[in-house]
C-alpha positions as CSV (number, residue, x, y, z in Angstrom):
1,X,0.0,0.0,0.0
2,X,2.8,2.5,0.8
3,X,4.4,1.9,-2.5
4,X,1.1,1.9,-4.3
5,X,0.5,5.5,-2.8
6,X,4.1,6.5,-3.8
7,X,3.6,6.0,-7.3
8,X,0.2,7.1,-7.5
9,X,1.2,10.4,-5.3
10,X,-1.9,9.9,-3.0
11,X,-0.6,10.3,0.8
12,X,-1.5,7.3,2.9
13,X,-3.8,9.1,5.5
14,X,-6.3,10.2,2.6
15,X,-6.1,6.6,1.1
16,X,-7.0,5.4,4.8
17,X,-9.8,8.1,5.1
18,X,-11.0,6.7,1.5
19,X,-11.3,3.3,2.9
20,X,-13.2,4.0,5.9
21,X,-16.7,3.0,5.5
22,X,-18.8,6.0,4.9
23,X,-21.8,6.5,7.1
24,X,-25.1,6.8,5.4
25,X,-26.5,10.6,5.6
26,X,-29.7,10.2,7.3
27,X,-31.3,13.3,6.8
28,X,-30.7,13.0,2.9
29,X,-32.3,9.8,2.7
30,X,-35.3,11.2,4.7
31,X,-35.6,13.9,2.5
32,X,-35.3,11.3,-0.7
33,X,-38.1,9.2,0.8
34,X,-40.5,12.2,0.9
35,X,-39.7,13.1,-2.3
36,X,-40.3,9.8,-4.1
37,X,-43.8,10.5,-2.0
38,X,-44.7,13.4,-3.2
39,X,-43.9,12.8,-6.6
40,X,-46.0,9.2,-6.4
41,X,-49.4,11.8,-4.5
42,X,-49.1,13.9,-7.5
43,X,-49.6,11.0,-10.4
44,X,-46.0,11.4,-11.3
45,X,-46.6,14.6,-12.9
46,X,-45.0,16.9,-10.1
47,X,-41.9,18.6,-10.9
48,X,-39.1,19.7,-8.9
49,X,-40.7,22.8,-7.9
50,X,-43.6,21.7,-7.0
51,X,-42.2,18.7,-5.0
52,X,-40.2,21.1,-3.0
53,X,-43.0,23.1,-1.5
54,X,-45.1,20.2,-0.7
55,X,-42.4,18.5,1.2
56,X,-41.7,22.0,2.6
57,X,-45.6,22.6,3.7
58,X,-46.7,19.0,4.6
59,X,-44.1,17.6,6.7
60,X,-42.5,20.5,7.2
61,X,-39.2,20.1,6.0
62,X,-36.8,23.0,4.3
63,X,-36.2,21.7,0.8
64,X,-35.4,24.0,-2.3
65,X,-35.9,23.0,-5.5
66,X,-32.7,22.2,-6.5
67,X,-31.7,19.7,-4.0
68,X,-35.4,18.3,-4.9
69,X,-34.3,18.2,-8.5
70,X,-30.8,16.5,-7.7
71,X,-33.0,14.2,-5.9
72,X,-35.4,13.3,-8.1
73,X,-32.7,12.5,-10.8
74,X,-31.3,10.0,-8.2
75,X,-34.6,8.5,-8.0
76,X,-35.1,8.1,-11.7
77,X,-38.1,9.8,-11.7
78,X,-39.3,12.8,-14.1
79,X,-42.6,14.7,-14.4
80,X,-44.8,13.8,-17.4
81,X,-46.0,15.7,-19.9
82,X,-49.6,15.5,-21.1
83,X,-51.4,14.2,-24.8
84,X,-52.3,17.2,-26.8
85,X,-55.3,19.4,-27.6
86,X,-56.9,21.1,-30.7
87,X,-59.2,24.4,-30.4
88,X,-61.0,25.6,-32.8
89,X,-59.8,29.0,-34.6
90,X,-61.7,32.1,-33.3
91,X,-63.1,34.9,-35.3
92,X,-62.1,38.1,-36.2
93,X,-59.4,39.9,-34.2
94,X,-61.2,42.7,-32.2
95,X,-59.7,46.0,-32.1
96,X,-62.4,47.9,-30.4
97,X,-61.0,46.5,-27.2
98,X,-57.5,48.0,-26.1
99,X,-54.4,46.1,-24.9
100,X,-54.0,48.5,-21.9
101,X,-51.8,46.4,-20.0
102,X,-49.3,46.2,-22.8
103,X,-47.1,43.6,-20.6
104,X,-46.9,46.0,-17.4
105,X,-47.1,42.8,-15.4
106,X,-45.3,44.0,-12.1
107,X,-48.0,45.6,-10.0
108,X,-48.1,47.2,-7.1
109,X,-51.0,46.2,-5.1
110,X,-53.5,43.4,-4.8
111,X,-56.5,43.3,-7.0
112,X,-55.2,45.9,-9.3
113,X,-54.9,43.5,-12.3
114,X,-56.7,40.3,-13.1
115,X,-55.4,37.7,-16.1
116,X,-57.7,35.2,-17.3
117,X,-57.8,32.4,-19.3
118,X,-58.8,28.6,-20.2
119,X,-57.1,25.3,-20.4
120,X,-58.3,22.0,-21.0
121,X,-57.8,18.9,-18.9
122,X,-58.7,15.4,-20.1
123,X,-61.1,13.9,-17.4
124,X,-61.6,9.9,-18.1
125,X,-63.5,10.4,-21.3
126,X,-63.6,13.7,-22.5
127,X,-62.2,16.9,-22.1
128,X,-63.0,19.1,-19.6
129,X,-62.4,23.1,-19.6
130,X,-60.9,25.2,-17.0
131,X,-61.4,28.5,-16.5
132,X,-59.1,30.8,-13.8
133,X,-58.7,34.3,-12.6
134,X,-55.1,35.3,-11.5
135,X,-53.9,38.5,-9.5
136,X,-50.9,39.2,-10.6
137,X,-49.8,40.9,-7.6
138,X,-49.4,37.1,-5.8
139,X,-49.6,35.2,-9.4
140,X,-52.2,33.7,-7.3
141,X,-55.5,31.9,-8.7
142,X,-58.2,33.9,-6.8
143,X,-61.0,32.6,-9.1
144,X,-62.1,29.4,-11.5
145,X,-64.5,27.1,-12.8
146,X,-64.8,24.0,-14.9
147,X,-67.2,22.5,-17.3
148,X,-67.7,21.1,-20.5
149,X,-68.5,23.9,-22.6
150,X,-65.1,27.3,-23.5
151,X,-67.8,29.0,-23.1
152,X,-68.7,32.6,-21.5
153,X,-71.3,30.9,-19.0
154,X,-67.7,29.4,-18.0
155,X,-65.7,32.4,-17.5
156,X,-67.9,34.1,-16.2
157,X,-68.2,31.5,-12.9
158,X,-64.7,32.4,-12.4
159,X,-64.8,35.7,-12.7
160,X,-67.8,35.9,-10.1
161,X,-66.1,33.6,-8.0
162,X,-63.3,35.8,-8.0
163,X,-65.2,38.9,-7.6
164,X,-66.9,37.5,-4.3
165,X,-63.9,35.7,-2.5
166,X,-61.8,38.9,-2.9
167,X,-64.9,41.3,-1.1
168,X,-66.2,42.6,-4.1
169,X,-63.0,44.9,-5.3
170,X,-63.8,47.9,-7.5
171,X,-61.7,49.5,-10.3
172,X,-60.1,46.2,-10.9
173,X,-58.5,45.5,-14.7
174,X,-59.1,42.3,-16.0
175,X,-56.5,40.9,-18.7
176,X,-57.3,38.2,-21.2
177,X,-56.9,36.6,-24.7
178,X,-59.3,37.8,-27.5
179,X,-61.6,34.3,-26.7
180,X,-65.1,34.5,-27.8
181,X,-65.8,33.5,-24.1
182,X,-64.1,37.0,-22.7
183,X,-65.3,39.1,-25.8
184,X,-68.4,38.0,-26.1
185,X,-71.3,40.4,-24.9
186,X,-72.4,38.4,-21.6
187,X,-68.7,38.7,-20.3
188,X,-68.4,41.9,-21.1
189,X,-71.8,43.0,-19.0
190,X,-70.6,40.8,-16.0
191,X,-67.2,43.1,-16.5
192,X,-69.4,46.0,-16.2
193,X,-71.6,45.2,-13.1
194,X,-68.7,44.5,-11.2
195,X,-67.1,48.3,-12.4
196,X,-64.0,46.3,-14.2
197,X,-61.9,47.6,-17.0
198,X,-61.1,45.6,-20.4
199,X,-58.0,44.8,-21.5
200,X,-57.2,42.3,-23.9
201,X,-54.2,40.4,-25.7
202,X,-53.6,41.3,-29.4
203,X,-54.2,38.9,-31.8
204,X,-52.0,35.6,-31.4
205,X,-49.8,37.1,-29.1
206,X,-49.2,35.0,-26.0
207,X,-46.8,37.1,-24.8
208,X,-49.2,39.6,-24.0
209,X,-50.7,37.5,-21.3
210,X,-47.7,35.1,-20.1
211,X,-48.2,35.0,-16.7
212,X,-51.6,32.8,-17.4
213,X,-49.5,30.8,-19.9
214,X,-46.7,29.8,-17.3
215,X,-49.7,29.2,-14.8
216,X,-51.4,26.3,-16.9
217,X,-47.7,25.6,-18.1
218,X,-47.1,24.7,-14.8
219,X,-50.3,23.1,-13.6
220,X,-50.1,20.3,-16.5
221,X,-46.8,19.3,-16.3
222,X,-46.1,19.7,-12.6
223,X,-49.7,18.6,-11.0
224,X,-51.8,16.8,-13.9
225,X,-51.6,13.4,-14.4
226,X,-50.2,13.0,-18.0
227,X,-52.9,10.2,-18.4
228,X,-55.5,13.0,-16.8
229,X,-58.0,12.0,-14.3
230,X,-60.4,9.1,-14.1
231,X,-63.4,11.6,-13.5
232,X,-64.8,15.2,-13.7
233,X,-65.3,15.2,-10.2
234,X,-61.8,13.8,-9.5
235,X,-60.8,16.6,-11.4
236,X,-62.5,19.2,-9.4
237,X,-61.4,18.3,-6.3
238,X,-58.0,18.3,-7.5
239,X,-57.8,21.7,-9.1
240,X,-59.5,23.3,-5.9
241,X,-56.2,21.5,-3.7
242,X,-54.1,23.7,-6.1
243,X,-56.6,26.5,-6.5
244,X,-56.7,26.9,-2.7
């Protein structure tokens, strides 16, 4: 051994401290256990992010994301990604509506500005829509609803839902795609009764409203099954866990 560490220029008390039996780090292992949990509770469709604040909230244990990433490549395990969707085109772009947030999303206050849009969701044998209202002051969900039907009847639930949870705001501006179901004449008189300005996306421009594109970004590929769920109703009670 003494020769062995001459030639290889490796002093003998680091070869010795190499060959001492490592003892296993207990609070890593913990920490890959709840992991590998969380992940399985979500239907293998949490990411790293996500897996970090639920270990952080329900068994209240600091983990960042990046030590929950490291982890989760140890594990073998990835979040899934989900079968796609086809909408049907829309109408004519609408100009007589303005695009008065023109990307401003960094606000000051709560219930300054609302974003809203809808995502689909595949529910055991058909597809289900979601509708939700975000403050972008907390890039919080403070509104939704889901059906069957993009429709404005849709929207609308979340936008009253919204409108009612958060004490009945005034002078609130709500942000959204150019959707039939937010331009359409019954959204725009709920919009009015509850004293809310318009603003709205220009035409095929996601950009315009990206916060509510990361939102469902991150929804269906960190919390959505990728097979989606067995049931409306197994649906609903999952989107209010993340809603809430």
């Amino acid at each position: 051994m003494k020769t062995l560490c001459r030639i290889f220029n490796v002093h003998r008390s680091s070869y010795r401290y190499w060959c001492r039996p490592k003892e296993p780090d207990i609070e890593r292992t913990i920490k890959r256990s709840l992991v590998s949990e969380a992940w399985n509770v979500s239907g293998g469709s949490a990411g790293a992010r996500t897996i970090a604040t639920m270990v952080t909230n329900t068994h209240n244990v600091k983990l960042g994301r990046w030590l929950a990433g490291k982890l989760m490549k140890e594990l073998i395990i990835v979040s899934c990604q989900e079968r796609k969707h086809k909408y049907n085109r829309g109408g004519n772009e609408r100009i007589d509506i303005p695009n008065l947030l023109n990307r401003q999303f960094a606000v000051t206050k709560p219930d300054q500005v609302w974003c809203g849009d809808v995502t689909y969701i595949w529910t055991g044998s058909r597809w289900a829509y979601l509708a939700v209202v975000l403050d972008l002051f907390a890039r919080k969900p403070v509104g939704w609803a889901m059906s069957f039907a993009p429709d404005s009847e849709l929207t609308a639930k979340a936008l009253q839902m919204a409108w009612e949870l958060r004490g009945h705001p005034k002078q609130v501006m709500f942000h959204s795609d150019q959707g039939s179901h937010y331009t359409s004449r019954q959204y725009r008189q709920a919009l009015w009764r509850y004293q809310m300005t318009q603003s709205i996306s220009r035409r095929g421009n996601c950009w315009d409203n990206s916060p509510m594109e990361r939102f469902f970004r991150s929804l269906k590929t960190e919390w959505v099954p990728t097979t989606g769920y067995q049931s409306f109703s197994t649906a609903q009670s999952a989107i209010k866990i993340v809603a809430e």
